[in-house]
N, C-alpha and C positions, 0 to 999 in steps of 0.2 A: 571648462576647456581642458582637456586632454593632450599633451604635448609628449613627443618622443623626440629623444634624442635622434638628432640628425635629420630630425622629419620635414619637410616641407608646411611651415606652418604662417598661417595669417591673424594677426588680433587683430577681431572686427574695430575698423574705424566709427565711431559713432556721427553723424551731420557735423554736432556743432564742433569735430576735432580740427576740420581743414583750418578754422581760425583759432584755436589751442594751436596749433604747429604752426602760425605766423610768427616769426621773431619778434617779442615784445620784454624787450629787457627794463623788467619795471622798477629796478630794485630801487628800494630806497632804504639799502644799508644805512648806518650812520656815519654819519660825516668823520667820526675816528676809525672806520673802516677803509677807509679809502686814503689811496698816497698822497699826503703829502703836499697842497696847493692845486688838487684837483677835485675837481664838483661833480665829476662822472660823465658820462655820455647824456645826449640831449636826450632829454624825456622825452618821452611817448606821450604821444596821445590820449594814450589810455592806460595814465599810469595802475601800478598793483600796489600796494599798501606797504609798507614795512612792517618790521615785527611789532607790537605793541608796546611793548618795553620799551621801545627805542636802542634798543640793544643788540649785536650778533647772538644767540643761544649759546655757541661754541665759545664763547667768550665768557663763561660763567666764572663768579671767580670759584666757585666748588668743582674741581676737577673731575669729579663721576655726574658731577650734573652736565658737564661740559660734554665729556665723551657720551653719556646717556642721549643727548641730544644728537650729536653726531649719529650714536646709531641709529637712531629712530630716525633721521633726515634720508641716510643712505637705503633704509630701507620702503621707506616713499617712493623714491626715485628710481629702487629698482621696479617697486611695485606701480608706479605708474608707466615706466618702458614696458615691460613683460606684457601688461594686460592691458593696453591700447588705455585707460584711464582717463580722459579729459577732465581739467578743471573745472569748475561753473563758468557758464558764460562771462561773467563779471571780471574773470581772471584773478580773482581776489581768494579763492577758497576751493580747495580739493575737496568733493565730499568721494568718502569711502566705504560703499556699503558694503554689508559684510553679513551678509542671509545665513549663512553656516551657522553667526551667533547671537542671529535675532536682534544686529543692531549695525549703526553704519556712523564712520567718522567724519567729523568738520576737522579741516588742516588746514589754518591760514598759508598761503602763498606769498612768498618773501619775496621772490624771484623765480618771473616764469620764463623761461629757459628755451629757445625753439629746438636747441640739440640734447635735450634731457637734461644739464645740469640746474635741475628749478634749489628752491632755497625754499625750505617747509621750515614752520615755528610747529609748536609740540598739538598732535592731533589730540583730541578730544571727543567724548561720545556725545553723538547730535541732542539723546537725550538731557544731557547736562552731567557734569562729574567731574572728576579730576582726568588734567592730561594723562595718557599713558607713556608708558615707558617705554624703553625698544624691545626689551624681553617679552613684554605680555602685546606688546603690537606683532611681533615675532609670530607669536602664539598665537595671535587670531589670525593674521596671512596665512599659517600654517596651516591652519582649520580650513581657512575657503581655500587651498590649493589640494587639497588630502586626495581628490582624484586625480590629479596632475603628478605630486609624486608621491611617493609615501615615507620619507624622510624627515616630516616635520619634529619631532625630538631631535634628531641631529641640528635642524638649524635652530630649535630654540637653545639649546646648549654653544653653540659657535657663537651665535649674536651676545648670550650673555657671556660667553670668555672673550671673545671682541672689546665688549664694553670695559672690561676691566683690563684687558689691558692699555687701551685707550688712555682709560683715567693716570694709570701708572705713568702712561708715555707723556703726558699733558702735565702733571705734576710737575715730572724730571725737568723736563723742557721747559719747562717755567721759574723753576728753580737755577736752572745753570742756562740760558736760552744759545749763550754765544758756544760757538763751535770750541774746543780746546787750542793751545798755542800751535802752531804746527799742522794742524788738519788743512789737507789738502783740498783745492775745488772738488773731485771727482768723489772723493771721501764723505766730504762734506754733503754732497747733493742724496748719498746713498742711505747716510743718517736723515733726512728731511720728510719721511714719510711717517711722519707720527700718525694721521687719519688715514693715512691706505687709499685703497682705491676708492674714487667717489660715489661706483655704480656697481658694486659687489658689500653685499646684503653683512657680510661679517669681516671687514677688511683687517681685520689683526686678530681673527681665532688662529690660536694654534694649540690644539690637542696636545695634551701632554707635557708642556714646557709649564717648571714653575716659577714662581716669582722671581725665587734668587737664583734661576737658571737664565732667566729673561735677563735679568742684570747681568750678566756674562756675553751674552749670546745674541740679544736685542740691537739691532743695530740702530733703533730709534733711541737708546740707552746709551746708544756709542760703547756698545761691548768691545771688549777684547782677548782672548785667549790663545792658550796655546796648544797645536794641536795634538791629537793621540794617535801615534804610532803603533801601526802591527810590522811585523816580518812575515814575507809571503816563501813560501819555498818556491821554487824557480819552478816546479812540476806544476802551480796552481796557476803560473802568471798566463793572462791573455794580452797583448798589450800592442797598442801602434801609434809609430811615429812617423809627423811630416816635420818637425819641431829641425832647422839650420840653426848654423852658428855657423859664421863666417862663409857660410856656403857647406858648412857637413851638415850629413844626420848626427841627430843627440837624442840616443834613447829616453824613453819616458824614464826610466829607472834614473838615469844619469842625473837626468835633471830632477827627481824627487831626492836624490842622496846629495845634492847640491846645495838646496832648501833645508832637507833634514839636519844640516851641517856635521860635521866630522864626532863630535862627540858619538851620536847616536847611532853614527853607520859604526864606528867601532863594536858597537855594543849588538850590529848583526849578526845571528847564527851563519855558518857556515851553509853556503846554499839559498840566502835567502835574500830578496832586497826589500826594501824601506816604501811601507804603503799609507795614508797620512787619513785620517777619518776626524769629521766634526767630533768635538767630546761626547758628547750630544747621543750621536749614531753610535759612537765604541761601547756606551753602556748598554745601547739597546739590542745591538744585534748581539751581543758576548748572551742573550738569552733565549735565541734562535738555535735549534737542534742542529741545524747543518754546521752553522760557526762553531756550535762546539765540539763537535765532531771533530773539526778539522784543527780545534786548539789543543784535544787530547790526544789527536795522533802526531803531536806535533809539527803538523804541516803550519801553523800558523804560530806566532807568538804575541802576548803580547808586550808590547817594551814601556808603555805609559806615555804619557805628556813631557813632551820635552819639544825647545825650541824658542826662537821668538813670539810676541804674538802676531796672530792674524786678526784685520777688523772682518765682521760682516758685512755684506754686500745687502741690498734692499732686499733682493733675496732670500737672504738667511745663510742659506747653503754655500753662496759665493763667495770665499774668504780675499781677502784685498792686505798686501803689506806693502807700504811705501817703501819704494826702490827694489822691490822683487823683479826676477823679470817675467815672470808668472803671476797669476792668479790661480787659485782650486774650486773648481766646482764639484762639492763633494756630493754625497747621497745625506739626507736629512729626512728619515719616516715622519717626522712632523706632515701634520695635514694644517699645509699653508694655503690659504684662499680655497679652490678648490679639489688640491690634489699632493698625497705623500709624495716627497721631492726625492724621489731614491731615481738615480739614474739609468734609464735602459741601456740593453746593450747597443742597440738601433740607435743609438745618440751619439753615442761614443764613436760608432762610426761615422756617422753625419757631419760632426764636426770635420772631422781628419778630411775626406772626402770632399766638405767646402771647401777645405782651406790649399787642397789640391787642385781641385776647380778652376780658382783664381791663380793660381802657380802656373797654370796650365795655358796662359793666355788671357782668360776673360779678365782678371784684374788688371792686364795692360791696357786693354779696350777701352774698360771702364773708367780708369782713371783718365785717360785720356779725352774720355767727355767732363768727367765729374772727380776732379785729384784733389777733392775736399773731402769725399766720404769713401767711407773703406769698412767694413767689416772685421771685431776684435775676434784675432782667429781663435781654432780650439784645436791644435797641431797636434794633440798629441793626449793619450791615457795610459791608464793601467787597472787593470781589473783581475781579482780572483775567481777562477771556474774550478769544478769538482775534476776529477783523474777525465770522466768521461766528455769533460768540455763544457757541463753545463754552466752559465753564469751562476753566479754566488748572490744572491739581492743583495744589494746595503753594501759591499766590502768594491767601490770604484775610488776613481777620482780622473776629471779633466783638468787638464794641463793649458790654461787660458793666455797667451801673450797679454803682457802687459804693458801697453803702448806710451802710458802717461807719466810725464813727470811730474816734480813736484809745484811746478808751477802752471801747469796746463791747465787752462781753462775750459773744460770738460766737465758736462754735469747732465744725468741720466734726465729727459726732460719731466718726467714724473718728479724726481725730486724737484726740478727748476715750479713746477705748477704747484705743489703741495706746499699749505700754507701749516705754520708752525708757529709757536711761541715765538711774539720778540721781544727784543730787550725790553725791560721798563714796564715788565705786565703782561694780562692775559693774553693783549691783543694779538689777531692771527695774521700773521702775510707770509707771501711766498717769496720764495727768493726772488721770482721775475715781477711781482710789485716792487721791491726793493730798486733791482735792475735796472726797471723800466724809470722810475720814478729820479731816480739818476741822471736818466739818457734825458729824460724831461727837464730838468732842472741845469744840466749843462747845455741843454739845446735852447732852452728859454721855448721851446715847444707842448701844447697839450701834452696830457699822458695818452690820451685817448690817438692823437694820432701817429706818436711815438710806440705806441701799442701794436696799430696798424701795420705800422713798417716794418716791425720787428717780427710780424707775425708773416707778411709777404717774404720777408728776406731768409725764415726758417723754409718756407714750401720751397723756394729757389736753392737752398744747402743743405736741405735735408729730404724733401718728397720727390724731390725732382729726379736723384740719383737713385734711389725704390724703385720711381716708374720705369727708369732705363734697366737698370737690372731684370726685371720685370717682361717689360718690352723686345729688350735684346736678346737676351737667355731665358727666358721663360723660368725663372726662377722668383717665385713669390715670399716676401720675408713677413715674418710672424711681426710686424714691428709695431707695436704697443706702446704707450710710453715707457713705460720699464726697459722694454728692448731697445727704447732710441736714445744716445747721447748724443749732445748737440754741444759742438765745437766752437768757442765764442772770442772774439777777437778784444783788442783791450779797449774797448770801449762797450763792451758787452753785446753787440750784435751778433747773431748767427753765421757764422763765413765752415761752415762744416760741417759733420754729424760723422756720428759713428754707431754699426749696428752689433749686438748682441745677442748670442743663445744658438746654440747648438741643436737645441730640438727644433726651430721655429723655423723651418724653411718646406716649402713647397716646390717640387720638383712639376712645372705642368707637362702632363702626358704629350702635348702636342711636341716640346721642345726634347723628347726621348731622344733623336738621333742626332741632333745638335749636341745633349750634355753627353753623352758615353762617345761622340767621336772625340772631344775634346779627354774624356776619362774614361776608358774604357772597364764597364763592368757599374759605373757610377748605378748609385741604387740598387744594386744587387744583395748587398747588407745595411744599407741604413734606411731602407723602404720607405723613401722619400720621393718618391712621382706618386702622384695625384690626378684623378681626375680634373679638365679645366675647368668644369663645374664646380668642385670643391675647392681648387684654388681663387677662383673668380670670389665663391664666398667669405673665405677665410680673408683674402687679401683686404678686397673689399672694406670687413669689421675690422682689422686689424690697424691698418693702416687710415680707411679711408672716415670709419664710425670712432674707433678708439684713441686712435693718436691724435688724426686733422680737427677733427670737431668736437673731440675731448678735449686742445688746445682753445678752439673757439669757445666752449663751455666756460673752461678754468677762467680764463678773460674775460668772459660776459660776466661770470656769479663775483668772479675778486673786483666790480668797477672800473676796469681796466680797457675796455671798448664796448663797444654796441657791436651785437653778435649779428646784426642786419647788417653794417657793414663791413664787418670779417666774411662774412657769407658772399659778398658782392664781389669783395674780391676773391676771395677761393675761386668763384665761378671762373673770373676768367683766368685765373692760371689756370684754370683744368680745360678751358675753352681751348688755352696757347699749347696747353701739354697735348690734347688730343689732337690737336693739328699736326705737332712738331714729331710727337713720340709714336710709340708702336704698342704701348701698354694701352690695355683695352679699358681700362679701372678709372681713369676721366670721365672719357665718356659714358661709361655706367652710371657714375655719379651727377653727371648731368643730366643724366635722361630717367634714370629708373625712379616709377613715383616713391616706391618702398625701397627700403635696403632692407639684408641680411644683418642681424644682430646677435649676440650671443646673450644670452640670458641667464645671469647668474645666479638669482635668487631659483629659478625652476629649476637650474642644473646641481644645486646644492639638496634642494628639495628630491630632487630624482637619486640624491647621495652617490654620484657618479666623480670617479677620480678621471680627470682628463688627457692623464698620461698613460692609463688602461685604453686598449682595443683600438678598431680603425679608428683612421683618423674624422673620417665622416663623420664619426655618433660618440665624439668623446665628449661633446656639449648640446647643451639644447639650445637651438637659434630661434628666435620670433621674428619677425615683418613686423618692421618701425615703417611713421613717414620719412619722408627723407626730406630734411628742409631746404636740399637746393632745390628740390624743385616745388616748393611750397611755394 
């Protein structure tokens, strides 16, 4: 199979997949996998086996055996999305053939998954041997995809720096598991992604970062530093501000010399203001001809590390200090998942320009259906260009509102799903087992239908205000779990959400003279209209594959509900949405037998950075089924 980025592609369904794609949540985790005075969802019919151990794998007490498994699980699960893969009939066992190497794997089946997140124990060759590993399972994927891209060395190298740091992050966590005194919910949720994403093939490679860099910098380590400071002369600055206070403009400068605190602005040359870079970034780009250029002619200097610290955001690149009134989103050439995190210029505008948008009227609109969710703005930057205006890679920064206090309950939902060391040992849960398991025990309620509710009552304070935005403004949000924080009341229910990221918004063509009346010129520099084709897709994965039914996933693999009845009900909120709303992305999902998917094991294999070129073919997408309407 042959895939291009952006292409219009279909994995053949095989017969017996329409009943592979039935919802049959078989797992039969162990009873210390599960919260707390609950027994699970009603079995099936036809239940699937548990591990044979009787054990979670991720639960090993040898921390690289732990994360070795993890990798080899995530890379199943991409490989069985990407290439249509059905299990045996029996639902008991994945077999994997693998013709490129003259041999094909058995993968017991832990949990088979109707929205892809299934639960594999360690594959093994049909012939007989020892289980493999994730590097050398790596390695053979590699091999049967080499027509598809030609990158496989890049991803056997990501999955093996993956795994290690894995292990590193599994250790730490297990060793110290509780948050430190003082850490905040939102802080706390941003530290929680020790395993990464569940459906990307190397969910913690990062090129170039060492051990005791990672210890700094690692927000699963609960890093913290401080930042490194250049002086820009005022001839290189390009910079813009929508960033009030009290109802004025506040230069980006004002507010990074703000931040920088007075020591260091003293310490500015004549001419110049205060530019703030990851530690990270300052050593790299100080090796790039153009920066140095601009540090021997003295256009630049540099001043070193000075400041409070900043924590990392799930990110990396996103630095977070409690009581700031800012956040920074810096530029980080690390290749995280699958793309150098160095900031364009077309982003730096997008921000400013949304956050004008909503200034503009549509955020009165908006709130006035939905004055639970809002979007964390990005008001304001500052960036270095050459004499003749060209941008500078690597030497930006965005200027993030930082809306949360220290007691707000706010937590990115990716960290709320991602399960982590807890106290008292290997075992792994997430914070919304934790939650849930709470709400259950103060309600004298199942978990399973306290699970339910809480997952109806996120679509009502969180998807609901996407589709109006969507709907009303034809403005499509990139919203992922990563990009979606969800606002939670004191008893831990969802009563809000808030969205994130400056690059991830879709402008649809159709709503052209709607947004530029309200902004005139809107996307003129931040080349964000789309065709409605390509926002229909993007929205679509983003929201309707990654977020909705990666929530339903996370719930079905952690024992937490039956993914047949999370599905039943999703159906009819998207029934009520497409009745009530104007957003077309319901009823798609009701009706379309296939969805649009992004495919990250092929888009890693293709060694394609996703923040290079149009927006059309920055990933490779495959044709999944779509389980609502399985």
């Amino acid at each position: 199979m042959t895939v291009r980025p952006g292409e219009e592609t279909t994995v053949a369904v095989p017969q017996q997949r329409a009943a592979a794609a039935e919802p049959q949540d078989r797992a039969t985790l162990p009873d210390r996998a599960r919260p707390a005075g609950h027994a699970g969802p009603p079995t099936p019919t036809d239940p699937s086996p548990g591990p044979s151990s009787g054990a979670d794998p991720l639960e090993q007490a040898d921390p690289w055996a732990a994360a070795d498994a993890a990798g080899t699980e995530v890379l199943l699960r991409c490989w069985v999305r990407e290439t249509g893969l059905p299990p045996e009939p029996d639902g008991r066992t994945l077999r994997v053939p693998l013709p490129a190497s003259g041999t094909e794997l058995l993968v017991p089946v832990h949990h088979r998954s109707a929205v892809g997140h299934h639960r594999f124990g360690a594959p093994r060759p049909a012939a007989g041997g020892a289980p493999l590993d994730a590097v050398t399972l790596a390695a053979l994927l590699a091999r049967e995809a080499a027509a598809t891209g030609p990158d496989g060395p890049g991803l056997v190298a990501r999955v093996a720096d993956s795994v290690r740091q894995t292990a590193a992050f599994l250790a730490a966590r297990r060793a110290r598991p509780a948050a430190p005194h003082g850490t905040d919910p939102f802080l706390d949720a941003e530290q929680a992604l020790v395993l990464g994403h569940p459906l990307h093939p190397a969910p913690k490679g990062r090129e170039g970062l060492t051990e005791a860099e990672a210890a700094v910098y690692a927000p699963e380590l609960r890093g913290a530093f401080a930042l490194h400071w250049l002086s820009v002369h005022r001839s290189l600055l390009a910079t813009d501000s929508a960033w009030t206070e009290r109802g004025r403009p506040v230069p980006a400068e004002r507010l990074l010399a703000a931040l920088a605190g007075p020591e260091l602005v003293r310490r500015l040359p004549a001419g110049t203001v205060a530019l703030p870079l990851h530690p990270w970034q300052a050593r790299e780009v100080a090796h790039r001809p153009g920066v140095r250029a601009l540090l021997e002619a003295g256009l630049l200097h540099d001043l070193g590390a000075g400041g409070d610290p900043w924590h990392p955001t799930s990110s990396l690149r996103t630095v977070y200090r409690p009581g700031s009134p800012a956040m920074l989103k810096l530029s980080l050439a690390l290749r995280i998942t699958n793309s150098r995190r160095e900031n364009l210029r077309k982003e730096l505008h997008r921000g400013v320009e949304v956050h004008r948008l909503l200034r503009a009227g549509l955020a009165a609109r908006w709130h006035a259906a939905h004055p639970g969710f809002d979007i964390v703005r990005d008001p304001a930057w500052l960036a270095v260009g050459t004499a003749a205006g060209v941008p500078v890679p690597g030497l930006d920064v965005v200027l993030r509102h930082n809306p949360f206090g220290p007691r707000d309950e706010v937590r990115c939902l990716a960290g709320l799903t991602a399960p982590r060391p807890a106290a008292g040992g290997g075992a792994l849960r997430s914070r919304l087992t934790e939650l849930l398991s709470r709400l259950a025990s103060r309600t004298g309620r199942p978990v399973a239908a306290v699970a339910t509710e809480w997952f109806l009552r996120y679509l009502d304070a969180v998807v609901r205000p996407v589709l109006w935005l969507d709907g009303e403004a034809g403005i499509a949000l990139e919203a992922h779990q990563q990009n979606t924080l969800v606002v939670l009341d004191a008893d831990g229910w969802p009563s809000g959400g808030r969205y994130r990221d400056n690059q991830g918004y879709y402008f649809r063509e159709s709503a052209r003279a709607g947004l530029t009346a309200l902004l005139p010129g809107a996307g003129d520099r931040s080349d964000t209209f789309v065709a409605d084709a390509v926002a229909d897709e993007r929205f679509a994965y983003y929201l309707g594959v990654n977020n909705v039914l990666g929530l339903v996933g996370a719930l079905g693999s952690q024992r937490l509900a039956d993914e047949r009845v999370l599905l039943a009900a999703l159906r009819r909120f998207l029934e009520q949405a497409a009745r009530t709303g104007r957003s077309g992305l319901p009823g798609r999902l009701l009706e379309e037998p296939v969805l649009r998917c992004k495919a990250n094991l092929l888009t890693r294999l293709h060694g394609i950075d996703e923040l290079v070129g149009p927006v059309d073919t920055q990933s490779v997408y495959v044709t999944v089924p779509n389980p609502l309407t399985a």
